[in-house]
C-alpha positions in Angstrom: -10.9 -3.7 11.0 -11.4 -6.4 7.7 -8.0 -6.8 7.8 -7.3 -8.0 11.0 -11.0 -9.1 11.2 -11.6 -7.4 14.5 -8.4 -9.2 16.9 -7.7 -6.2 18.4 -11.4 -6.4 19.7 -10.3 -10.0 21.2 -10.6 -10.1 25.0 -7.0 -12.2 25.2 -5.4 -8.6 23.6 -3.7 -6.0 25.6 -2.4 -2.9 24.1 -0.5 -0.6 26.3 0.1 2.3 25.2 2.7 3.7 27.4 6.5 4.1 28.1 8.2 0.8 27.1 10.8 0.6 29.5 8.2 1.8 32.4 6.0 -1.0 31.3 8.4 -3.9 31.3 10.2 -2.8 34.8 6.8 -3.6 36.6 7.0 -7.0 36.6 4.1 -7.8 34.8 2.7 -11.3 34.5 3.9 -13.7 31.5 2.9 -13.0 28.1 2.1 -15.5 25.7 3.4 -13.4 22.4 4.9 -10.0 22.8 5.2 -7.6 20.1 8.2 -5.0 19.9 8.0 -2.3 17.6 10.1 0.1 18.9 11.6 2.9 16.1 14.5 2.9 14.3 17.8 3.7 16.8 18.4 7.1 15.5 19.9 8.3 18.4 20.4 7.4 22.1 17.6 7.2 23.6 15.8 5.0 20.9 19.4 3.1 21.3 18.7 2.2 24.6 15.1 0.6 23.8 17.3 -1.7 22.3 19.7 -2.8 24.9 20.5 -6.3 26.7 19.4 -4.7 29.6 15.8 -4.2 28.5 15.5 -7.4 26.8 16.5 -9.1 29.8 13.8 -7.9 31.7 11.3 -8.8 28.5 12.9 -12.0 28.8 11.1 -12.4 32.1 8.2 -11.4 31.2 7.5 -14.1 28.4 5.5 -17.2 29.7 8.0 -20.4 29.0 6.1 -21.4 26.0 5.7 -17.7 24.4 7.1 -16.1 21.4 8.4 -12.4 20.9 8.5 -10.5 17.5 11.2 -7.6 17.1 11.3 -5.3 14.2 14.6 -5.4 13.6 15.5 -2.7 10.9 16.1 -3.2 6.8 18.6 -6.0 6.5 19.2 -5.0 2.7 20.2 -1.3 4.0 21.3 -1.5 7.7 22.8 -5.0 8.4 25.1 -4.4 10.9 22.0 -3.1 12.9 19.9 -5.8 11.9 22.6 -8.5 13.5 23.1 -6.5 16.2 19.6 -6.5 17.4 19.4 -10.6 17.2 22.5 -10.9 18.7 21.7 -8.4 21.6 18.0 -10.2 22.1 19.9 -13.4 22.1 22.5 -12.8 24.7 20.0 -11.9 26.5 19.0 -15.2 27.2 16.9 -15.9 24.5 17.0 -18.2 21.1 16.3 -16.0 18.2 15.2 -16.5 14.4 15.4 -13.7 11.9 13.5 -13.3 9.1 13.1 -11.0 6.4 9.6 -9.9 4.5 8.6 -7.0 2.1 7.2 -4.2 3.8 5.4 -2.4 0.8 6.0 1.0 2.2 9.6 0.1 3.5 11.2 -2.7 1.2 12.8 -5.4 2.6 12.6 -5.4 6.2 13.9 -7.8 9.2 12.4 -9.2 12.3 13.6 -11.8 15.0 11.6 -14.3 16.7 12.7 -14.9 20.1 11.7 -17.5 22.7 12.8 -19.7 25.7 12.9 -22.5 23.8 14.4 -23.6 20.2 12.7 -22.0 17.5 11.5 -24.3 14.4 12.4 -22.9 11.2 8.9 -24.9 10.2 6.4 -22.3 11.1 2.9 -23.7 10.6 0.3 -22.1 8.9 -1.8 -18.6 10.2 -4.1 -16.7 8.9 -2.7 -13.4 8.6 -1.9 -13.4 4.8 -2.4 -9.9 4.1 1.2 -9.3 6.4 3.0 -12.9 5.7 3.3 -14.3 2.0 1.9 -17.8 2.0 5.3 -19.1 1.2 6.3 -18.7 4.7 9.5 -20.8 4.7 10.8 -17.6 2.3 10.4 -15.8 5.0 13.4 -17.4 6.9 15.7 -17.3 3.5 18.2 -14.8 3.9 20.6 -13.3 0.8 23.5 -14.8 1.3 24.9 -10.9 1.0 22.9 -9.8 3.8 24.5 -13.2 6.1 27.8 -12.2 5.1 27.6 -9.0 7.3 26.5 -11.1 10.2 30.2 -11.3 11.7 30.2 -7.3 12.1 26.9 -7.7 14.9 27.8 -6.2 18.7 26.0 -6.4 21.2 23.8 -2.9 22.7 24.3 -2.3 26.4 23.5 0.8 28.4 27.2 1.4 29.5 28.3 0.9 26.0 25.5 2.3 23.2 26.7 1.9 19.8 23.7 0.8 17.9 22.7 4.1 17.2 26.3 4.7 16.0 26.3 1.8 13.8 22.9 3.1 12.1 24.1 6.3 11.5 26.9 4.7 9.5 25.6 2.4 7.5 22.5 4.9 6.5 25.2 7.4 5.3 26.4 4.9 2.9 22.4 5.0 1.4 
């Protein structure tokens, strides 16, 4: 609780706790800031978490103003998947920002904002420093080896799964 200094507590915060795809098929009201954490794509099913189809639907369930996070896999070890994910989130309908930060316990790691509406690479400041190094604007800086890859990103749809496929491959190179 002193790290997050009680939010969770905050009336304005919903955690659901519940099947993912369930959840956003209900046609739930617009969310201000949505959250994805969903696990690595191992295999099919997790693959399918990760589909246009699903973020479609997410896509309508984020208020016109809102902002969606996505954990987005270790750009330094899975790239492909890492690209894939943003470009996936984008076609469905929404702009995306990646950025990268060091997960202590997982080494570098990527996310992608994702919104109706162009996102600012200015982010201003928050006050959730034990997760974000106060140098935010790093946080947008990715290695130049990691953009390189960005050309080899497909798109995950539920009549075509590959991102799964794609994460197997690139975590046997490890």
């Amino acid at each position: 609780m002193e790290h997050n200094d009680c939010s969770l507590l905050d009336e304005r915060v919903n955690i659901n706790f519940e099947d993912a795809k369930k959840f956003i098929l209900r046609g739930l009201e617009p969310y201000k800031v949505i959250i994805i954490d969903f696990p690595d794509p191992v295999d099919s099913g997790i693959s399918s978490l990760y589909a246009i189809e699903l973020f479609s639907q997410t896509a309508k369930i984020l208020s016109k103003q809102g902002v969606l996070v996505c954990q987005s896999n270790s750009p330094e070890d899975t790239p492909t998947v890492f690209w894939s994910i943003g470009k996936t989130v984008n076609m469905a309908g929404l702009n995306t920002l990646e950025y990268n930060v060091i997960v202590p316990s997982f080494g570098l790691w990527g996310f992608h904002l994702a919104s109706h509406f162009k996102l600012p690479r200015v982010i201003p400041s928050i006050s959730v420093h034990q997760a974000l190094t106060l140098d935010m604007p790093n946080l947008f800086t990715i290695p130049s080896s990691i953009k390189e890859e960005r050309g080899k990103a497909v798109m995950n749809c539920l009549k075509n799964l590959n991102l799964h496929k794609l994460y197997k491959n690139e975590i046997e190179k490890w």
